[in-house]
C-alpha positions as CSV (number, residue, x, y, z in Angstrom):
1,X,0.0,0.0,0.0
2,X,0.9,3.5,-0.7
3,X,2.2,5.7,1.7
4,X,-0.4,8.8,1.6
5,X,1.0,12.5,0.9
6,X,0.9,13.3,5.1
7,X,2.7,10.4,5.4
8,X,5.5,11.3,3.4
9,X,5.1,14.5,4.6
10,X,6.6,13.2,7.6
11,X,9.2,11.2,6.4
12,X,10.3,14.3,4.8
13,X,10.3,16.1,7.8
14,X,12.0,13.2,9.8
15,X,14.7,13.1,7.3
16,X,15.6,16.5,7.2
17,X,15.7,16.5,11.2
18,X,18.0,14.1,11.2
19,X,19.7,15.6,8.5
20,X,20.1,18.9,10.6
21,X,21.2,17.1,13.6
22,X,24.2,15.5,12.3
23,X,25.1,19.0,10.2
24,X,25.0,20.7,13.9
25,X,27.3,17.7,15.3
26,X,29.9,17.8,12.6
27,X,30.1,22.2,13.1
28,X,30.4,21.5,17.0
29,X,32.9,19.1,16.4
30,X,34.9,21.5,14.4
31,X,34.1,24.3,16.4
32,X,34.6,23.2,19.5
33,X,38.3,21.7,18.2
34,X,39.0,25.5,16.9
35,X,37.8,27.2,20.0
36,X,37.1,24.9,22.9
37,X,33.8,23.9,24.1
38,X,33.7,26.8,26.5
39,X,34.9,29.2,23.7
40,X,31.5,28.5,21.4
41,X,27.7,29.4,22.1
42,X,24.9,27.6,20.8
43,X,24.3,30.6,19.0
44,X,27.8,30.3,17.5
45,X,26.7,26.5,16.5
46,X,23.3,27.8,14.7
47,X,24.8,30.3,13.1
48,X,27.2,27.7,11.6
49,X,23.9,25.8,10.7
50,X,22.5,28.3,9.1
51,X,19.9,29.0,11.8
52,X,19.6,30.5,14.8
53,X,20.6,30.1,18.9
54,X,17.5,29.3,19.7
55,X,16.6,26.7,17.0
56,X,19.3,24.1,17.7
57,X,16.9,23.1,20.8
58,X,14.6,21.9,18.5
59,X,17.8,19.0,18.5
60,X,19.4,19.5,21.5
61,X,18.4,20.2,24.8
62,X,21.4,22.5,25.5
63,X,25.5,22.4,24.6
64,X,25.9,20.1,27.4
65,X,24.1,17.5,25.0
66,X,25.9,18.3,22.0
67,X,29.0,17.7,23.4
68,X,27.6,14.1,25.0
69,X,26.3,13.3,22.0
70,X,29.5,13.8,20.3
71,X,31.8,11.7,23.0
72,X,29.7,8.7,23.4
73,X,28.4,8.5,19.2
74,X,32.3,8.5,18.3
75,X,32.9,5.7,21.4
76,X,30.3,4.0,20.2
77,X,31.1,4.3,16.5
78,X,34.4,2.9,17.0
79,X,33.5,-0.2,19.1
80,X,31.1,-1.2,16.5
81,X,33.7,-0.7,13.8
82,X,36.5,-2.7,15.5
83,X,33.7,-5.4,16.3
84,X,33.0,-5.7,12.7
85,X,36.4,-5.8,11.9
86,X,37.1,-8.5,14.4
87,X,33.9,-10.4,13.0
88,X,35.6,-10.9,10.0
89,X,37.5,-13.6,11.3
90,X,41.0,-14.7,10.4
91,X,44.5,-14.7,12.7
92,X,45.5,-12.8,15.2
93,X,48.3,-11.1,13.3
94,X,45.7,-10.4,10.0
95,X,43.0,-9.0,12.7
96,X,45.3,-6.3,14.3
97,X,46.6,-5.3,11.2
98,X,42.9,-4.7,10.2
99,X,42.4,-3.1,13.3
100,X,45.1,-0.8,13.2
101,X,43.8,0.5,9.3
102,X,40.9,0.9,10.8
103,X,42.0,2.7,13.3
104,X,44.4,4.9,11.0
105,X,41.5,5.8,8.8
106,X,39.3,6.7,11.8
107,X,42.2,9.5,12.9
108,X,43.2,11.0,9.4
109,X,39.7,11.2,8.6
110,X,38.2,12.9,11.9
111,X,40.9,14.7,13.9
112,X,38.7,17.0,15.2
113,X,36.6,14.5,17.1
114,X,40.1,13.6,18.7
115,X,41.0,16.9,19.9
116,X,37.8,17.2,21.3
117,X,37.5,14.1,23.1
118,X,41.4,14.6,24.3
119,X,40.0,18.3,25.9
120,X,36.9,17.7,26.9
121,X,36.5,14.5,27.7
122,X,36.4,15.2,31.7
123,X,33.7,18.0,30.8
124,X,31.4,14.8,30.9
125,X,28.4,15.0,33.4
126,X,29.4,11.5,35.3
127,X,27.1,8.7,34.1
128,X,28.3,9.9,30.0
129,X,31.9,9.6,31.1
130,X,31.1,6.1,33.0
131,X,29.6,5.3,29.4
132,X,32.1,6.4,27.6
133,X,34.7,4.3,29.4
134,X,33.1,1.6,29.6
135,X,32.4,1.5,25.3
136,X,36.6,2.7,25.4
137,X,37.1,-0.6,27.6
138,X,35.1,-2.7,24.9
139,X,37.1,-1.6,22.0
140,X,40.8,-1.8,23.8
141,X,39.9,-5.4,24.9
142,X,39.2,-6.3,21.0
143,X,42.9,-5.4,20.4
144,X,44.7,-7.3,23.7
145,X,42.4,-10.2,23.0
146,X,44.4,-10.5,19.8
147,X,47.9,-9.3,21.4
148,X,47.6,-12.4,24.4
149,X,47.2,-14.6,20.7
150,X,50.3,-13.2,19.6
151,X,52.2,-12.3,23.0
152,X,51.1,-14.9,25.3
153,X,54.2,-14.8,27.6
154,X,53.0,-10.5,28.2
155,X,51.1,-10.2,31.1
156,X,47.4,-7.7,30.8
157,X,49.3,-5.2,32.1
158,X,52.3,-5.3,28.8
159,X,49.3,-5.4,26.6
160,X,47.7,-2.8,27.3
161,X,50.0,-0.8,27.0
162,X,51.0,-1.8,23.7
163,X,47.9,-0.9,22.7
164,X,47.6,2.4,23.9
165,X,50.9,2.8,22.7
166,X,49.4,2.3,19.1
167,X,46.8,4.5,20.1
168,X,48.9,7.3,21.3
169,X,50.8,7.1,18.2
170,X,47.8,6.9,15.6
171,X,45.5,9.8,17.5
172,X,48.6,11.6,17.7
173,X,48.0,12.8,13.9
174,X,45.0,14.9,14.9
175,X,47.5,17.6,16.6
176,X,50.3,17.7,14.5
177,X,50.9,19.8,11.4
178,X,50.9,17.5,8.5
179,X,53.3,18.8,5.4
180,X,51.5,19.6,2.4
181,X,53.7,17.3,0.5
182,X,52.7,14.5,2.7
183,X,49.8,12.4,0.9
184,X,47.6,11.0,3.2
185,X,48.3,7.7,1.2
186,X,51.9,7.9,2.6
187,X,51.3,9.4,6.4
188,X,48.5,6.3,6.2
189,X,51.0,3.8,5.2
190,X,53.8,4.9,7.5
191,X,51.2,5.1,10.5
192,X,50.3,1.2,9.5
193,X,53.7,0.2,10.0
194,X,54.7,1.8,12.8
195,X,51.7,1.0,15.0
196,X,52.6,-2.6,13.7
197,X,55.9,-2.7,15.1
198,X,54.8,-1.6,18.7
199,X,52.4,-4.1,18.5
200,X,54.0,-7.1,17.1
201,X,57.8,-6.4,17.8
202,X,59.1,-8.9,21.0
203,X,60.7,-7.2,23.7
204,X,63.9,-8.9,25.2
C-alpha cells in the first residue's frame, strides 16, 4: 500500500531533522576543536547551521548534549567498527593489522573528534563519562584479546600498554601539522607500519 501525501510529509520532515542534527554535530565538532567547548555558544553553533541560537533546541536540549552526543556517538562508533572488523574472522596477526587500518582511517579522517574528546573528555556529566569508558574498555579489549594470541608470555598489564601505545601514536596525527607534500596515502601507510611494530615487535 501506498504511503499517503501526510505520510510522506513526515518522512520528509523526519529526514531533514535528522539531517540537521548530524550538520550541527559535525560544526560542533569543528568548532569546539577551533575554539574549545567553552569558547562556542549555541548561537555560534546555529549560526554555523545556518539557523539560529534558539533553534538548535529543536535537536538539542542545551551544549551540554551536543557535546555528549558527540563523545559517546564516536565511542560507540568505534566499538562497533572494531567489532565488525574482528567479525571478519582470520588470525591474530591479519585482525590487528585490520584493526590498526581501521584505526588509522578513523584518525586522518576525523581529527577534530580527537581533539575534542582529548580536551573535553572530563567536561562529561558522570554517568556519560562512566559510558564512555566503559564502550573505550570494549574496543581496547578487541585489540589485547588478539595481542595475548600473539604475546602470550606479556602479562594484561604489557598489553595494554601496547595498545595504547598504538593508540597514542595513531591519534597523535589529529595535533600535528601534517606537510603539504605528505599524501595522506603515505602518512597512512607509515602510520600502519609503525603502529605494527609496537604491536608485534618482541621485547627482550
Amino acid at each position: 500500500m501506498k504511503a499517503n501525501g501526510k505520510d510522506l510529509a513526515a518522512t520528509d520532515r523526519d529526514r531533514a531533522k535528522a539531517q540537521r542534527r548530524e550538520d550541527l554535530l559535525a560544526e560542533a565538532t569543528r568548532l569546539f576543536a577551533i575554539h574549545g567547548y567553552a569558547g562556542v555558544s549555541l548561537e555560534d553553533l546555529g549560526a554555523a547551521c545556518g539557523i539560529s541560537g534558539p533553534a538548535v533546541y529543536r535537536h538539542f536540549s542545551g551544549k551540554p548534549a551536543v557535546l555528549i552526543a558527540l563523545l559517546v556517538g564516536v565511542s560507540q562508533d568505534m566499538l562497533d567498527g572494531g567489532q565488525k572488523v574482528t567479525a571478519a574472522g582470520g588470525g591474530a596477526e591479519e585482525i590487528l593489522r585490520r584493526l590498526i587500518a581501521f584505526h588509522t582511517d578513523f584518525a586522518l579522517a576525523r581529527p577534530d573528534i580527537i581533539q575534542v574528546q582529548d580536551r573535553h573528555l572530563v567536561t562529561l556529566p558522570a554517568a556519560e563519562l562512566q559510558l564512555v569508558r566503559k564502550l573505550q574498555r570494549a574496543y581496547i579489549a578487541l585489540w589485547t584479546e588478539q595481542l595475548h594470541r600473539i604475546h602470550p608470555e606479556e602479562t594484561n598489564a604489557v598489553v595494554r600498554f601496547r595498545a595504547h601505545a598504538a593508540f597514542g601514536l595513531l591519534n597523535s596525527t589529529a595535533h600535528s601539522a601534517h606537510s603539504p607534500r605528505t599524501s595522506k596515502a603515505g602518512l597512512r601507510k607509515l602510520l600502519n607500519q609503525m603502529a605494527a611494530s609496537a604491536l608485534f615487535t618482541r621485547v627482550g
